[in-house]
MILUM-86667 format. One record per residue: residue number from 1; x, y, z of N, C-alpha, C in turn. Coordinates in steps of 0.2 Angstrom, whole numbers, always signed. Example, Ala and Ser with C-alpha at 12.3 -4.5 7.8 and 13.67 -1.06 7.14 Angstrom:
// residues 2
+------+-------+-------+-------+-------+-------+-------+-------+-------+-------+
| resi |    nx |    ny |    nz |   cax |   cay |   caz |    cx |    cy |    cz |
+------+-------+-------+-------+-------+-------+-------+-------+-------+-------+
|    1 |   +66 |   -28 |   +39 |   +62 |   -22 |   +39 |   +66 |   -16 |   +39 |
|    2 |   +64 |   -11 |   +35 |   +68 |    -5 |   +36 |   +64 |    +0 |   +39 |
+------+-------+-------+-------+-------+-------+-------+-------+-------+-------+
// end
This chain:
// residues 65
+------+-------+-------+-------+-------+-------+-------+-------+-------+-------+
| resi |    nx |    ny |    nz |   cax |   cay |   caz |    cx |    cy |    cz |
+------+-------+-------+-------+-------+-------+-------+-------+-------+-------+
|    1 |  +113 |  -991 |  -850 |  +109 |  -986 |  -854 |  +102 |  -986 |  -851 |
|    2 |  +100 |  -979 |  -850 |   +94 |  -979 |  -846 |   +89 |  -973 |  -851 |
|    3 |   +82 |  -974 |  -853 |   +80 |  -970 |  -858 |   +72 |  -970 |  -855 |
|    4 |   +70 |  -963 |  -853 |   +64 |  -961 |  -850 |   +59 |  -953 |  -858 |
|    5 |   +54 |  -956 |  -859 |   +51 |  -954 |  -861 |   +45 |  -949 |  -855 |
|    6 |   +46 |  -943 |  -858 |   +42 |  -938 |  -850 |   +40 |  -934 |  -855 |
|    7 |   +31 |  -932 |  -853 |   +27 |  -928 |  -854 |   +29 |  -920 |  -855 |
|    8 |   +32 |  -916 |  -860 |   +35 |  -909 |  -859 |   +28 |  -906 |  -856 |
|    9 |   +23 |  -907 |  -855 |   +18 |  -901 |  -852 |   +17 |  -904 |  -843 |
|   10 |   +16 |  -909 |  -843 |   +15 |  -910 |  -835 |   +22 |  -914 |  -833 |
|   11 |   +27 |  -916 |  -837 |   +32 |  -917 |  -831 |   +32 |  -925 |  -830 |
|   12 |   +25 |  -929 |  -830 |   +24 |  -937 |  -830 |   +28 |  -940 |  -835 |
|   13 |   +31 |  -947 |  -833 |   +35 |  -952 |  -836 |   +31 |  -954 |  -839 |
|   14 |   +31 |  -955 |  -844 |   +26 |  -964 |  -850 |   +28 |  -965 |  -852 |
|   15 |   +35 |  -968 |  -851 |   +38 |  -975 |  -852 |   +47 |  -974 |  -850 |
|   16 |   +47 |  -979 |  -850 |   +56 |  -980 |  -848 |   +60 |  -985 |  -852 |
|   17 |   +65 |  -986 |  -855 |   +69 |  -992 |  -855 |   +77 |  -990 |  -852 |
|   18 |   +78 |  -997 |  -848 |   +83 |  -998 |  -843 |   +88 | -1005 |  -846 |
|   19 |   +93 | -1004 |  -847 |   +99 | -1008 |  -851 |  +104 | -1006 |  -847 |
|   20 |  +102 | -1009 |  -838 |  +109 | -1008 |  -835 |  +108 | -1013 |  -832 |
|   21 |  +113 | -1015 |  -825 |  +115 | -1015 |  -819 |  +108 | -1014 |  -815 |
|   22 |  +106 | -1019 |  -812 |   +99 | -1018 |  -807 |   +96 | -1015 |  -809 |
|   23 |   +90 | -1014 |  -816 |   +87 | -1013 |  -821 |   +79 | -1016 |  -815 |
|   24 |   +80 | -1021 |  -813 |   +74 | -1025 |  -809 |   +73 | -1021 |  -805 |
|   25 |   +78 | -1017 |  -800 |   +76 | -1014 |  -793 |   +75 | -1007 |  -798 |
|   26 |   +75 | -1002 |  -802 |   +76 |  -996 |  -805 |   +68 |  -997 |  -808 |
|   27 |   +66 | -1001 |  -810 |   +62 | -1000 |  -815 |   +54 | -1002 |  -809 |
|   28 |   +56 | -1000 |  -806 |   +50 | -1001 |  -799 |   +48 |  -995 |  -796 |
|   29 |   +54 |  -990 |  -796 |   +53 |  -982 |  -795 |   +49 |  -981 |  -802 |
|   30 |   +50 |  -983 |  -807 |   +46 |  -978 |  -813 |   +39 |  -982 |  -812 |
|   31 |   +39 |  -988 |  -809 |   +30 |  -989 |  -809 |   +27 |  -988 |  -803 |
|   32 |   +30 |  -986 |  -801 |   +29 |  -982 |  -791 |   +25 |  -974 |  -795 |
|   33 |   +31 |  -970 |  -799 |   +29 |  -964 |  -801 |   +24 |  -963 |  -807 |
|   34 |   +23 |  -968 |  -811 |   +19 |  -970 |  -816 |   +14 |  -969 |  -814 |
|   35 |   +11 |  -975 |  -808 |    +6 |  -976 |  -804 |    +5 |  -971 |  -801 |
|   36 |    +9 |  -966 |  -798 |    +5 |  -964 |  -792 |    +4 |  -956 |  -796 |
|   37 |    +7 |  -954 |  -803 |    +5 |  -947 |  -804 |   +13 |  -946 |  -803 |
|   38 |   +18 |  -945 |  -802 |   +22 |  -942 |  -798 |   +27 |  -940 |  -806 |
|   39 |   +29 |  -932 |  -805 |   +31 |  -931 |  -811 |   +40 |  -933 |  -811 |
|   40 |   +43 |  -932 |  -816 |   +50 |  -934 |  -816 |   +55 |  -930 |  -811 |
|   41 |   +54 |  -924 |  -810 |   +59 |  -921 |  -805 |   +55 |  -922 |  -799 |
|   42 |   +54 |  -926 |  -797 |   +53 |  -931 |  -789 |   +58 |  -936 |  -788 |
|   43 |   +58 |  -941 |  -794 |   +65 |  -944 |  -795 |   +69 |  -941 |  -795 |
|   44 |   +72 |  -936 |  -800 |   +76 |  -933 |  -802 |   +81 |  -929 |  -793 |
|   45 |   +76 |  -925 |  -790 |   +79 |  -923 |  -785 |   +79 |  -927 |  -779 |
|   46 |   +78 |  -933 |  -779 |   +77 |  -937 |  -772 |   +86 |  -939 |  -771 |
|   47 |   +88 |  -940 |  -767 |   +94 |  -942 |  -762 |   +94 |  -949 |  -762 |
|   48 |   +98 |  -952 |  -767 |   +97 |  -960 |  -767 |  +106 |  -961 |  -764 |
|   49 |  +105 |  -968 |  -761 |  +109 |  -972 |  -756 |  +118 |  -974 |  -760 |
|   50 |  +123 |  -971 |  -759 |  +131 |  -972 |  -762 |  +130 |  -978 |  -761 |
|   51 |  +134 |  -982 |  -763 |  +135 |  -983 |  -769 |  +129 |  -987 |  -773 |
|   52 |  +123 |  -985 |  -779 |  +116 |  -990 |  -779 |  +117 |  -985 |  -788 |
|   53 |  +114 |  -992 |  -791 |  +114 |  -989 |  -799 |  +107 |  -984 |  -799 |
|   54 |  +102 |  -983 |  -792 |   +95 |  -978 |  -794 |   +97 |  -972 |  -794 |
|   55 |  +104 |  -971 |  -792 |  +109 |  -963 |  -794 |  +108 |  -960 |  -799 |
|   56 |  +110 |  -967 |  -805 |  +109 |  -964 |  -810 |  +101 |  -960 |  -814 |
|   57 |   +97 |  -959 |  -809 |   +91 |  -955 |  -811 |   +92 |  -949 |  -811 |
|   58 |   +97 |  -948 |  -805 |  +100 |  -940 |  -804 |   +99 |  -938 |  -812 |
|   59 |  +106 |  -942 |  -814 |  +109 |  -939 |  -821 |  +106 |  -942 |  -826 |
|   60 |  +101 |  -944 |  -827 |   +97 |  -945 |  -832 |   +91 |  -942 |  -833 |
|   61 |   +88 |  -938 |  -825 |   +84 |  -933 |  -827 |   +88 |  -925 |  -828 |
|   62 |   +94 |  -924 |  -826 |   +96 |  -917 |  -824 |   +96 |  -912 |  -832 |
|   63 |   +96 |  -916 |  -835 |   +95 |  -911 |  -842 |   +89 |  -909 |  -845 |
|   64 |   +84 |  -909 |  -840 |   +78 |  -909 |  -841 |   +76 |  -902 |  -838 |
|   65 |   +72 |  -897 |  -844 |   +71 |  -893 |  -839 |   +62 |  -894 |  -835 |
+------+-------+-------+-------+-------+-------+-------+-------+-------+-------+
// end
């Protein structure tokens, strides 16, 4: 289970909770984008490595407009 809380007018993540599978290496991306400004669809469309649980960013931002 992965749940990200994102700003509707700028797009910024402020906060995550991750309840999976390499939860430790995932939750490194969201303080990478936290920190540096970086809004959610950077994650969302980046090209992550078969077979890696950070895929699952794909489809946990894609319903997002």
């Amino acid at each position: 289970m992965m749940k990200a809380v994102i700003d509707g007018k700028t797009g910024l993540i402020l906060g995550a909770h991750l309840y999976c599978a390499e939860s430790y290496e995932i939750i490194n991306l969201f303080k990478l984008a936290m920190d540096a400004g970086i809004p959610y669809t950077v994650l969302r469309d980046n090209i992550y490595t078969h077979p890696t649980m950070s895929e699952a960013l794909n489809d946990l931002f894609a319903a997002l407009n």
